[in-house]
N, C-alpha and C positions, 0 to 999 in steps of 0.2 A: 840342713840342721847344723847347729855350728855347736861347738866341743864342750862348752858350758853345759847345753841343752841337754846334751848325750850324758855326761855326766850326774846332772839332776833328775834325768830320769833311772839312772842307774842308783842313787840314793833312795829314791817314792818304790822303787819296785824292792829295791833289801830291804825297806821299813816295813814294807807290807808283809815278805817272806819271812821277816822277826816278828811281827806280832803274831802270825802265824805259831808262832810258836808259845806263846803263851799261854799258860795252864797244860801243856803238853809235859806229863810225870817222865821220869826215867823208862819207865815198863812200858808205858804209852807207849812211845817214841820206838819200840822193839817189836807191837804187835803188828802180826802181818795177817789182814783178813784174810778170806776166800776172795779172791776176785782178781788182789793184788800182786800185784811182782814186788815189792819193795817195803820199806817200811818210813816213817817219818823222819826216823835217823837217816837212812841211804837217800832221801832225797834229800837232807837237807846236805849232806855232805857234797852229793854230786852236784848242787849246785855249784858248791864252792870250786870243785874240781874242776870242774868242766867251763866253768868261766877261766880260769888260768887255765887249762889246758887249752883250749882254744888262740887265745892270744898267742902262749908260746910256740905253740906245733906253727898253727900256720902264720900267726902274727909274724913269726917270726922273729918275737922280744923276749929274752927270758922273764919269766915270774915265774919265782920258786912258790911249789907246791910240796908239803910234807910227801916221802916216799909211801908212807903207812896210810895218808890219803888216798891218795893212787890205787892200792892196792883195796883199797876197804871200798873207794866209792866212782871209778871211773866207769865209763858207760862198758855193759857188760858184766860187771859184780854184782851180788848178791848178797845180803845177809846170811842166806844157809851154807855158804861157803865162808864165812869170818873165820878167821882161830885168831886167838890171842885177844890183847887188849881190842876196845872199839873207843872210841873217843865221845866224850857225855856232852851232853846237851848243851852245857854249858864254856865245854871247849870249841864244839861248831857256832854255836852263839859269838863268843870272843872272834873265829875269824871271820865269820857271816858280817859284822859291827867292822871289821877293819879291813877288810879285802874293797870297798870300796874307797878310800881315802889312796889305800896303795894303787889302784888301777889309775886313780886318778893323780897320783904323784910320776909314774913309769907313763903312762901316753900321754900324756899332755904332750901338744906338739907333735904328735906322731898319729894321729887319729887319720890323716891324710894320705900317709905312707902307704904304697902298694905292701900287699901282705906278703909274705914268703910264700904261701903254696894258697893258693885262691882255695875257701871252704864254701859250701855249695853255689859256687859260680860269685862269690863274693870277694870284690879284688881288694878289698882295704882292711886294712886293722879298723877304723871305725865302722864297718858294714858289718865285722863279726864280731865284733862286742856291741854291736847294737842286737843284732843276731841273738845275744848270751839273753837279752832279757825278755828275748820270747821265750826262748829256752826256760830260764827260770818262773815266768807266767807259766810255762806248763805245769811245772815241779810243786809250783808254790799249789795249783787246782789239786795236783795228786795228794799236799798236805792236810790240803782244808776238808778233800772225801774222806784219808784215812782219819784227822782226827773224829769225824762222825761217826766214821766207822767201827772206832775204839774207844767211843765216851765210856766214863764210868758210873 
């Protein structure tokens, strides 16, 4: 698969995880059923998170990620442990819409490169951002149950 590819499927799979979001209110985006670990906000943040954090840790290429990101949505956080601000619907919108132009600005060229620390047995910067859009196919299935789960 050659680097154009990778990239255009990394655009159809953000488009999908944005329209996802569509008619999802403020309140929406905070209920957390019975069933669920998270809520529509914490997924849609960790996707963002966890697409740069992968690259960086093992890619071993900086992309900057907000610290308060990290903190609010890296694997392992939860909603019932928030304090302070959370970031609205429309701020993860904004970097969900631009995190893919920047991935694609920062690897070009680099998709080949051996990673810094192989992530599950995957030796390239391209194998684990190809890796992030299974990742995000999961996140985006947990968005599309919870908003069923919290129509109004």
């Amino acid at each position: 698969m050659n680097e154009e590819q990778i990239f255009q499927q990394i655009d159809m799979v953000r488009k999908a995880t944005l329209k996802g979001m569509d008619s999802v209110t403020e309140e929406q985006a905070d209920k957390q059923p019975g069933g669920f670990s998270n809520t529509i906000r914490w997924n849609l943040g960790h996707i963002y998170v966890v697409q740069n954090s992968l690259i960086a840790k093992f890619g071993g290429i900086p992309i900057e990620t907000p610290s308060r990101y990290i903190e609010l949505f890296a694997p392992g956080t939860k909603p019932a442990d928030w304090q302070g601000d959370v970031s609205s619907l429309a701020e993860l919108k904004q970097e969900l819409e631009e995190q893919p132009a920047r991935l694609k600005e920062t690897l070009t060229g680099k998709l080949d490169d051996e990673a810094a620390e192989a992530f599950l047995s995957l030796p390239t910067v391209g194998e684990i951002l190809n890796f992030t859009l299974y990742h995000e196919g999961v996140h985006g299935g947990m968005i599309k149950a919870l908003k069923a789960n919290t129509a109004e």
